[in-house]
C-alpha positions in Angstrom: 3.0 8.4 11.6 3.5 5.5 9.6 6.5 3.9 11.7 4.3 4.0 14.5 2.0 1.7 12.9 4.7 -0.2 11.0 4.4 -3.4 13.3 0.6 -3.2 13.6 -1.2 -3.7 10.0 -2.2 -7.4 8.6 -3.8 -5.2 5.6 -3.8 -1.4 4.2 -6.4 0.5 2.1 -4.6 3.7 0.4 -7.7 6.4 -0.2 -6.6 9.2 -2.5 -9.7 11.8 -3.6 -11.7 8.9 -2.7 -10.2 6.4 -4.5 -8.9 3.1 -3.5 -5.7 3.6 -4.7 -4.0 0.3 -3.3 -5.5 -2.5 -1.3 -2.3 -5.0 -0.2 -2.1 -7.4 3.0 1.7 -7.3 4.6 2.6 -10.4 2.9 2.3 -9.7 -0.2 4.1 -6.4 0.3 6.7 -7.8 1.8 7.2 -10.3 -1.0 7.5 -7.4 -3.3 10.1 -6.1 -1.2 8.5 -2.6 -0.9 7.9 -1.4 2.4 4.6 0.6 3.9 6.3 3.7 3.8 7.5 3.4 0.0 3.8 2.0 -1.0 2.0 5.1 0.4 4.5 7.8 -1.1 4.1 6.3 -4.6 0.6 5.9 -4.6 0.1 9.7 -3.4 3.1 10.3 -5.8 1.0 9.7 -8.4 2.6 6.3 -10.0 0.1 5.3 -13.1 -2.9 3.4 -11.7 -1.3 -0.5 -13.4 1.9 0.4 -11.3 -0.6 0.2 -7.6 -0.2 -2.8 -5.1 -3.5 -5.1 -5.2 -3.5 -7.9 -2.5 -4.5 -11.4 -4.4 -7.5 -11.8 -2.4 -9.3 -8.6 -3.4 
């Protein structure tokens, strides 16, 4: 599901047990050279909370 929306997303919200777990725009993932995919598998991985993608302009 998430190459279908690959193309489609200016920002993402990552929920786990409803948490925000990460809050990133495209840019600034794409500057970290991560892609959607890897973001959402180590968030619901469980990487330590500091290790979490935070857009700028949270």
């Amino acid at each position: 599901m998430i190459d279908s929306i690959d193309m489609l997303w200016d920002r993402t919200v990552i929920m786990q047990s409803g948490e925000v777990r990460a809050n990133v725009t495209r840019e600034d993932l794409s500057s970290s050279g991560r892609s959607l995919e890897e973001l959402f598998f180590d968030v619901t991985e469980g990487l330590r909370p500091e290790d979490h993608y935070s857009s700028k302009e949270d």
